[in-house]
GUDRENLO-540505 format. One record per residue (C-alpha): residue in one letter; x negated, y, z. Coordinates in pm, 1 decimal. Example, Ala and Ser with C-alpha at 12.3 -4.5 7.8 and 13.67 -1.06 7.14 Angstrom:
<dotors>
   rest          X          Y          Z
      a    -1230.0     -450.0      780.0
      s    -1367.0     -106.0      714.0
</dotors>
This chain:
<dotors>
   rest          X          Y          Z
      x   -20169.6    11479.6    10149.1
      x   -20131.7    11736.9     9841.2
      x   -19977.4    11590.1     9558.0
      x   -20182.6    11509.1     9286.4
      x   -20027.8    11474.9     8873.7
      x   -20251.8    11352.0     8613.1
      x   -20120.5    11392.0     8286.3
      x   -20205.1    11345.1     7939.2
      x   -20219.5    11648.2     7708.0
      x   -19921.7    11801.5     7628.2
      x   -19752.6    12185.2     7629.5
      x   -19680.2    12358.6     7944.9
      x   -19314.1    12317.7     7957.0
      x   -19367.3    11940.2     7948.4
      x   -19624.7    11931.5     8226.0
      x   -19396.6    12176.2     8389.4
      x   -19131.2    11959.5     8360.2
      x   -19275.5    11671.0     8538.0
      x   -19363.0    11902.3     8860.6
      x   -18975.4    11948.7     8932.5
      x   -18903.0    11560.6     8930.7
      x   -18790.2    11465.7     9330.7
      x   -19139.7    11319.1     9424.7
      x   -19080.0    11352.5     9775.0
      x   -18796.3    11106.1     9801.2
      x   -18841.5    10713.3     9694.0
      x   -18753.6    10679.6     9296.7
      x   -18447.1    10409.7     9385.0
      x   -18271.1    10698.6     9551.8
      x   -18341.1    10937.2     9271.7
      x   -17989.6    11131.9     9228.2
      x   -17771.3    11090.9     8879.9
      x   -17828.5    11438.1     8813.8
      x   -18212.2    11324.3     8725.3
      x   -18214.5    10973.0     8645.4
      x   -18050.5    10851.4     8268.4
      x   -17821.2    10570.2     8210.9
      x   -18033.8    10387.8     7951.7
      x   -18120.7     9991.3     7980.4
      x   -18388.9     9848.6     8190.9
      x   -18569.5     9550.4     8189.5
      x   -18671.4     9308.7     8462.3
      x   -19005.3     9473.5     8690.1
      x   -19140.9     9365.3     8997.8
      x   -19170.5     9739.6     9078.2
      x   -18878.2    10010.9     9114.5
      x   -18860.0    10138.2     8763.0
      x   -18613.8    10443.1     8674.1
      x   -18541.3    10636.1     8334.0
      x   -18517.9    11009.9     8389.6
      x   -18481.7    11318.8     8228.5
      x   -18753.5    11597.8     8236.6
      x   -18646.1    11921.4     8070.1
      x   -18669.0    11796.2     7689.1
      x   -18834.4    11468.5     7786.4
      x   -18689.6    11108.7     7838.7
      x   -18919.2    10976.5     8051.4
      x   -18957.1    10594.4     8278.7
      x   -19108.8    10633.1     8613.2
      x   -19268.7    10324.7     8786.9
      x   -19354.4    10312.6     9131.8
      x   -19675.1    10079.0     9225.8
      x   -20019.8    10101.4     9392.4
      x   -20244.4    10442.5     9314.6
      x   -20504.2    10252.5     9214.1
      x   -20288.2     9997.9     8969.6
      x   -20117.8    10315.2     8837.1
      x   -20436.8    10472.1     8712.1
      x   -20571.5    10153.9     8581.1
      x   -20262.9    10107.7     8333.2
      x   -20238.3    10455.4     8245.2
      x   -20613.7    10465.1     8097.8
      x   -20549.8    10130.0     7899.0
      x   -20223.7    10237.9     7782.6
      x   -20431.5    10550.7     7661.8
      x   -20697.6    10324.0     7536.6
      x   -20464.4    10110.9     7310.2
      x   -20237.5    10378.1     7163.9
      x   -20630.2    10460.9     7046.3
      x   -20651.0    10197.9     6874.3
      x   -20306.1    10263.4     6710.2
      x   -20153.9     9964.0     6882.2
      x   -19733.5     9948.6     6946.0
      x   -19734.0    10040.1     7353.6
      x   -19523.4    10271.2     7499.6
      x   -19677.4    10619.0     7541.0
      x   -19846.5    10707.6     7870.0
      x   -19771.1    11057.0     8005.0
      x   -19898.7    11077.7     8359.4
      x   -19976.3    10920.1     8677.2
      x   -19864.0    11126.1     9006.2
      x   -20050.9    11003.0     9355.9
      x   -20033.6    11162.9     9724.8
      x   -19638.4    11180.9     9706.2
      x   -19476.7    11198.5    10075.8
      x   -19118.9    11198.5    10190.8
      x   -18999.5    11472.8    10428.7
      x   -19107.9    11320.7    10744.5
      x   -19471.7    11292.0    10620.1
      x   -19460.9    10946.6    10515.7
      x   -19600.8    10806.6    10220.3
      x   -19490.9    10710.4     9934.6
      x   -19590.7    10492.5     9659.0
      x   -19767.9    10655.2     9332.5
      x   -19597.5    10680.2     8997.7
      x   -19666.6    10539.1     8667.6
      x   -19488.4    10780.4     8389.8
      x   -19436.2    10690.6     8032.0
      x   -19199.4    10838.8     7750.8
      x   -18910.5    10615.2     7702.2
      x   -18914.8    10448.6     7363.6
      x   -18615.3    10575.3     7185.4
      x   -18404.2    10321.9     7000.5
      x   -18547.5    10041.5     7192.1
      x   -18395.9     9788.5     7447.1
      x   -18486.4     9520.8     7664.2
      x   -18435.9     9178.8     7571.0
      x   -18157.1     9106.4     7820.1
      x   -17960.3     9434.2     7663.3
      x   -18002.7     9324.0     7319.1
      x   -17822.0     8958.8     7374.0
      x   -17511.0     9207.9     7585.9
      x   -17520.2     9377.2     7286.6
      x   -17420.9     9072.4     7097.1
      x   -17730.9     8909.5     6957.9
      x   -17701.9     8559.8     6956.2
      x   -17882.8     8222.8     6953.1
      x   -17954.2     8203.4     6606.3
      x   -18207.8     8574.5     6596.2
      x   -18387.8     8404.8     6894.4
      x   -18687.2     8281.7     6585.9
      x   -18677.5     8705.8     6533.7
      x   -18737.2     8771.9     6865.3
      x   -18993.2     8537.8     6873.4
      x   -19166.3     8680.5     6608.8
      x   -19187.6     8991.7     6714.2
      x   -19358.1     8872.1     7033.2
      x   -19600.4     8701.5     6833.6
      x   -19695.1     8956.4     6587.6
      x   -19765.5     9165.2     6941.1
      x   -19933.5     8924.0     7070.7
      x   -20156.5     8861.5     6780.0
      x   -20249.1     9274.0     6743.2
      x   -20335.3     9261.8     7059.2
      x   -20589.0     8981.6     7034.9
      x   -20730.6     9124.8     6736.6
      x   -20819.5     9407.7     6914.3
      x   -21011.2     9207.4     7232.2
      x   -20719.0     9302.4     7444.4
      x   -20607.2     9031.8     7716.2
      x   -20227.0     9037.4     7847.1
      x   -20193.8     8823.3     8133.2
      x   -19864.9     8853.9     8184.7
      x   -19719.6     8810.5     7824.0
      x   -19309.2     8770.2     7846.9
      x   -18961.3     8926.1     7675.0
      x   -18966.6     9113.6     7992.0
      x   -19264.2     9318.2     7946.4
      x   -19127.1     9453.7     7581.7
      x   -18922.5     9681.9     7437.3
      x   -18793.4     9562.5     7068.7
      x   -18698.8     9815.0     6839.4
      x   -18476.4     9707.4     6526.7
      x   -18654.5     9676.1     6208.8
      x   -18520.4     9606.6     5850.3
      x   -18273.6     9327.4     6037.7
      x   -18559.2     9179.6     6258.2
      x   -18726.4     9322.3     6576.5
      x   -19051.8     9502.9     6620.8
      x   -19206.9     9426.9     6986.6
      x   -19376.0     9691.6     7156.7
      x   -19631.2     9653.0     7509.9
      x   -19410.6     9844.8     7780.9
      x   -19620.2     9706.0     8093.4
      x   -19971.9     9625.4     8068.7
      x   -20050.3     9581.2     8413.7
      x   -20239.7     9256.9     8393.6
      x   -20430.8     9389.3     8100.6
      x   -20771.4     9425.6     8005.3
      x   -21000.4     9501.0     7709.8
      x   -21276.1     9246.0     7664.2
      x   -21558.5     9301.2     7468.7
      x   -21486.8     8989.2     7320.8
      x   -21175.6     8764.7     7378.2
      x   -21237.3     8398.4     7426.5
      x   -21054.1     8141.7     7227.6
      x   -20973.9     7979.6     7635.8
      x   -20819.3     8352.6     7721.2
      x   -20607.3     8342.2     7399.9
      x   -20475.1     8036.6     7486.2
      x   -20455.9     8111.9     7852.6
      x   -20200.1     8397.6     7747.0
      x   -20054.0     8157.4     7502.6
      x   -19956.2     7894.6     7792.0
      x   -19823.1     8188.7     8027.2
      x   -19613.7     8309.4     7730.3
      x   -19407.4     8010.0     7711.4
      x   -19379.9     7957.3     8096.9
      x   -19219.2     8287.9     8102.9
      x   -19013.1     8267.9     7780.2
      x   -18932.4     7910.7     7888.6
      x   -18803.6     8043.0     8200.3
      x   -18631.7     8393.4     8091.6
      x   -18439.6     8178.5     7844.5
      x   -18286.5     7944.4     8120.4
      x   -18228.8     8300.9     8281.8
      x   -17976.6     8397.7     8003.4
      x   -17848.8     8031.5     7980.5
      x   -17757.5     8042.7     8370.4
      x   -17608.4     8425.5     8330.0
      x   -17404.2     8251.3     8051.4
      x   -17566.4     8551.0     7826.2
      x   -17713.9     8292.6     7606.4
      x   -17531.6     7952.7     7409.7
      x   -17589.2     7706.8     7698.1
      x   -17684.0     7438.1     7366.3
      x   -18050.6     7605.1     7303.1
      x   -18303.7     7420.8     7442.7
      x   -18557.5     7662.4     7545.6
      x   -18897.2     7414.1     7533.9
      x   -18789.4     7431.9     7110.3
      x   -18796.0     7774.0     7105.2
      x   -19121.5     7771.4     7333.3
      x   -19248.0     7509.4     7090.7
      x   -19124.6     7762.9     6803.3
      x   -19375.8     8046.0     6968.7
      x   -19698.6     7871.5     6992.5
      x   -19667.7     7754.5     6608.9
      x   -19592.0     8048.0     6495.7
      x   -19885.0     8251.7     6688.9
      x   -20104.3     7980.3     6552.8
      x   -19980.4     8002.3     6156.5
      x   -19999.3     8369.2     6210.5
      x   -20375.0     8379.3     6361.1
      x   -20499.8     8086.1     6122.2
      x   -20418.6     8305.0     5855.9
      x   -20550.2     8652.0     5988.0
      x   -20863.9     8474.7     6081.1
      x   -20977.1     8145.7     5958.5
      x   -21272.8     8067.7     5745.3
      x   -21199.6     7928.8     5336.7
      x   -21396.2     7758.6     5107.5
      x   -21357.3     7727.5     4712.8
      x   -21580.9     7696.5     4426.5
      x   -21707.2     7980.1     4250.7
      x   -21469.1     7880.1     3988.2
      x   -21216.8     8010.8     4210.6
      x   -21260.6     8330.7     4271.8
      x   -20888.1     8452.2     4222.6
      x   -20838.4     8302.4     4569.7
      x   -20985.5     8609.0     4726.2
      x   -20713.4     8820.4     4634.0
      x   -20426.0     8544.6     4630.7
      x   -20584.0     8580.2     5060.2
      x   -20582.1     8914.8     5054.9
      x   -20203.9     8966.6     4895.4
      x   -20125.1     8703.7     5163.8
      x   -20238.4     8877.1     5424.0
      x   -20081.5     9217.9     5282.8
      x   -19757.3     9057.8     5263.9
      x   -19760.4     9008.7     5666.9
      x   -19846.8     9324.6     5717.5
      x   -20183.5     9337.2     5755.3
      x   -20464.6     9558.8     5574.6
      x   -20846.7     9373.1     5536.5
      x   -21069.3     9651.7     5577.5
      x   -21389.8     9401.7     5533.9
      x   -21424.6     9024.7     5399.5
      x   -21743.5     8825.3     5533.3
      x   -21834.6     8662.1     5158.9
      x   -22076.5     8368.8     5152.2
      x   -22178.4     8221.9     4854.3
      x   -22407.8     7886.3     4869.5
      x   -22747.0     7835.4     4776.7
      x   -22654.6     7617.8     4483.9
      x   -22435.2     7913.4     4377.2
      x   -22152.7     7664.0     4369.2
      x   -21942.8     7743.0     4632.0
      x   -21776.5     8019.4     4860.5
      x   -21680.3     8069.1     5223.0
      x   -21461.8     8421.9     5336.0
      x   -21319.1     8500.2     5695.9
      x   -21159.9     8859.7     5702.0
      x   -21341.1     9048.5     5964.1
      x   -21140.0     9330.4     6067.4
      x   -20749.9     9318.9     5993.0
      x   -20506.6     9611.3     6074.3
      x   -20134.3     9615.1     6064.7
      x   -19931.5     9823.0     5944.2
      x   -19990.7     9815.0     5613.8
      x   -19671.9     9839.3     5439.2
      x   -19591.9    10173.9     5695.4
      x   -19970.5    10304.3     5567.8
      x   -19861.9    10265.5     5200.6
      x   -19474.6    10436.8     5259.3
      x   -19609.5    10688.4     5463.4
      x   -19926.8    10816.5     5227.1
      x   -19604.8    10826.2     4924.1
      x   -19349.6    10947.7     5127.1
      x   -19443.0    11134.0     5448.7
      x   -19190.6    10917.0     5614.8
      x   -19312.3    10697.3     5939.6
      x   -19168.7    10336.1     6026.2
      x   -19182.4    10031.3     6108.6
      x   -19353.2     9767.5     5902.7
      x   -19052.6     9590.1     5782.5
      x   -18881.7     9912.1     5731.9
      x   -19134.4    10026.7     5475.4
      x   -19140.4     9723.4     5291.9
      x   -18767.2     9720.7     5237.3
      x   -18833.8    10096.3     5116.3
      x   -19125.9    10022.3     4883.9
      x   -18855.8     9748.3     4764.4
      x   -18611.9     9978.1     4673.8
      x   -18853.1    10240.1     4528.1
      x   -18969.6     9956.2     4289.6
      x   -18621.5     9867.0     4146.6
      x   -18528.9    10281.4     4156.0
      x   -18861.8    10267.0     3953.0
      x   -18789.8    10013.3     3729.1
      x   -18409.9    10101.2     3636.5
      x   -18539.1    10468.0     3528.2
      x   -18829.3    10334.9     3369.4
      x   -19057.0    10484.3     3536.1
      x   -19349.3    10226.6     3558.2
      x   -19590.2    10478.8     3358.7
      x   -19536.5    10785.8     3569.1
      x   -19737.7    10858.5     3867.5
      x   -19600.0    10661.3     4167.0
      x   -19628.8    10960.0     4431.8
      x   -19409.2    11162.1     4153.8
      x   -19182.4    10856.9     4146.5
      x   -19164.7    10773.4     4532.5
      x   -19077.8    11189.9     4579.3
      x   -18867.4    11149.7     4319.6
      x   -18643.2    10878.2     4451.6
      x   -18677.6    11055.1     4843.1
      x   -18479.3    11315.8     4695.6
      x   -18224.3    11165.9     4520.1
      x   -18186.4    10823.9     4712.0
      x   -18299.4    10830.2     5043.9
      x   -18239.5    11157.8     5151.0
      x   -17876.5    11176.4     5050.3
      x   -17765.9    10842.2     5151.5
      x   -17935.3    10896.6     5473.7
      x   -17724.4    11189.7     5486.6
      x   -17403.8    11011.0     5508.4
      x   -17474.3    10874.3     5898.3
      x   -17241.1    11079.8     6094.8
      x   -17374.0    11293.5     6353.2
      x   -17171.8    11208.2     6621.0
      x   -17307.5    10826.0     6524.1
      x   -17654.9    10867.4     6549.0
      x   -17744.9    10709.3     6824.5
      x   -17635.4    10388.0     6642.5
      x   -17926.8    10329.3     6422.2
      x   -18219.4    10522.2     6304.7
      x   -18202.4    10653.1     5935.2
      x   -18476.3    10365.2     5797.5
      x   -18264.2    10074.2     5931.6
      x   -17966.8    10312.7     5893.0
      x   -18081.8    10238.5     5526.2
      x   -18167.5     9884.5     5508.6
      x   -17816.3     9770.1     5663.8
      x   -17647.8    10002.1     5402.6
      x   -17870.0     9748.2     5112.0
      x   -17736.1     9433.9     5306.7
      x   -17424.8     9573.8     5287.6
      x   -17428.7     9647.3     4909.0
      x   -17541.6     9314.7     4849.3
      x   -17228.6     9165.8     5027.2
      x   -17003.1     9405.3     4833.0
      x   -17128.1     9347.9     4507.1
      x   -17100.2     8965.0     4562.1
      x   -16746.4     8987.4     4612.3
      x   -16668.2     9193.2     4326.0
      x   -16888.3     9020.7     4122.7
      x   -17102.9     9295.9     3964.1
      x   -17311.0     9599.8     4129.7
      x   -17189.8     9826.7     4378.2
      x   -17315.1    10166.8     4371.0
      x   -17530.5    10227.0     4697.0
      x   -17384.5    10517.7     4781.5
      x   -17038.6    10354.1     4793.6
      x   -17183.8    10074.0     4960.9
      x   -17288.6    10310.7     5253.6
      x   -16981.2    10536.4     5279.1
      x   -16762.0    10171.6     5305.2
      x   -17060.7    10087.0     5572.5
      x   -16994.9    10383.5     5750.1
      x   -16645.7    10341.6     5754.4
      x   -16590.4     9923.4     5799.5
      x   -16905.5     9872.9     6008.2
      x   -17097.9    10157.3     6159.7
      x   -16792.2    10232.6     6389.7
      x   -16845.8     9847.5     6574.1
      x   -17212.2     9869.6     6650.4
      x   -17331.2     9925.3     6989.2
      x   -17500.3    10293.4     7084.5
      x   -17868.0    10198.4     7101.5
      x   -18046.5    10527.7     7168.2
      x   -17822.7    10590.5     7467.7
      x   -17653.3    10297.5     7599.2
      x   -17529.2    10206.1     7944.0
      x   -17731.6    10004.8     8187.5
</dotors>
């Protein structure tokens, strides 16, 4: 059987690349030479990270036909601009040396800066950022309902967080269950709702029994913790209000709200009654990332969500102390890239980059500041603040972008 690669577009060296991997021998005997020392989660399949010329990549071993299936959906929701890892190619017909067959490949880039959840509580995390964690899954969780998309399989183990502004973002690394309904039920929702605190129930008492998590957390709380949150989150993204017509600020007030979480309205279903008296809104289409949207059209720079906003917070005091409320805010925002972000960013040592990305490089130098300048009891400059960062801190976290398994 010839082997057969399909591959999503990309240059020649890349695809190139991907040809040399060792097809013909199973991916659990892949030699060191190939394969990359970077943290895995839990899979019922073989799963390796591996280097291909340029490209960090993780292979998957599973059936030809499952392969295919998850690489077109994967395709399908980084469409729709969703957070899932990025699918690269899907290789069939492998044999070993004998003639034997071997199981097809799933490939996907690996997510740089992002861990597993079991890596992240090695790495020190701790009982009390398990409500972050949670959050993250719900927010994913949420997108992904938005957009008609059924999980099946929703657990810690089937993400990769990324840090962001002190909290997590969550991003869809296996969507083998998946599927993309025309529309989702309210019973499928809640189907993935019960099967997300089965598994987080049981992942917990995982860590608890590895003695990788405070043996005192009661997992059904922080199960409990999930489901309210997912329903705050969705009650507020898509539930009906009424007010009088007297009232009409409360359109906005819902709209700020929902900008505050993140989330852009693009259209608002307005219904006045025939009295004229009162009015009933449901946002129709909501889209997340709104706070990255905003930084990114000022800035040119792309984060995550929470990243931006603690950005477009520091822009607005950098604003504000120069006075600078009347000038154009794209003058401002380049304005304070050059003089603020860029430099400070500056000061992460090279040979320490693989710590923390520049954004949350930044946002742990403003905690920081804050803790300094509480101590001595009046403001620290920022700069300061990161250079005693870089010097006190930096030098204890863990290496993130390459860490061992």
């Amino acid at each position: 059987m010839a082997l057969h690669v399909v591959a999503s577009r990309s240059g020649a060296a890349e695809k190139t690349a991907l040809l040399t991997l060792p097809w013909a021998t199973p991916l659990e005997k892949w030699p060191d030479d190939v394969t990359v020392p970077l943290p895995r989660g839990l899979s019922r399949h073989v799963v390796r990270i591996v280097r291909a010329g340029q490209q960090t990549l993780a292979v998957k071993e599973t059936e030809p036909e499952i392969a295919l299936k998850e690489y077109r959906l994967l395709r399908d929701l980084r469409r729709m601009d969703l957070p899932t890892v990025e699918p690269r190619g899907v290789v069939t017909g492998r044999e070993d040396p004998d003639g034997q067959p071997l199981p097809a490949a799933l490939v996907t880039d690996h997510l740089q800066f992002s861990l597993p959840y079991r890596s992240l509580f090695r790495h020190g995390l701790g009982a009390e950022n398990l409500p972050e964690l949670v959050d993250a899954l719900v927010v994913l969780l949420v997108r992904l309902h938005l957009a008609d998309f059924y999980w099946g399989d929703v657990s810690l183990s089937n993400v990769l967080f990324r840090r962001s502004a002190g909290g997590f973002a969550a991003y869809l690394v296996d969507a083998e269950t998946g599927e993309l309904q025309p529309t989702l039920s309210d019973r499928m929702r809640e189907h993935d709702l019960t099967v997300a605190g089965e598994n987080v129930f049981a992942e917990l008492l995982d860590l608890q029994a590895a003695d990788e998590l405070d043996p005192g957390v009661r997992a059904h709380e922080i199960v409990d913790l999930l489901a309210q949150r997912y329903d705050a989150l969705w009650r507020e993204l898509t539930a009906e209000e009424v007010f009088d017509t007297t009232e009409m600020w409360r359109i906005e007030q819902r709209i700020e709200r929902l900008n505050d979480l993140g989330f852009d309205v693009d259209e608002l279903d307005i219904i006045t009654d025939l009295g004229g008296d009162t009015v009933r809104i449901q946002p129709k289409v909501v889209e997340a990332g709104h706070h990255t949207r905003e930084l990114q059209g000022l800035t040119g720079l792309g984060v995550e969500d929470a990243q931006a906003r603690r950005l477009l917070n520091d822009l607005a005091a950098y604003t504000a102390h120069h006075d600078l409320g009347r000038q154009d805010r794209a003058v401002v925002a380049n304005r304070w890239f050059g003089e603020v972000y860029e430099p400070l960013t500056a000061l992460l040592p090279r040979e320490q980059r693989g710590k923390l990305e520049p954004p949350e490089f930044f946002h742990e130098v403003l905690v920081h500041r804050w803790y300094l300048s509480e101590q001595a009891g009046q403001e620290v400059d920022i700069f300061e603040s990161a250079r005693d960062y870089v010097a006190s801190v930096l030098p204890h976290r863990p290496d993130e972008l390459v860490a061992p398994d």
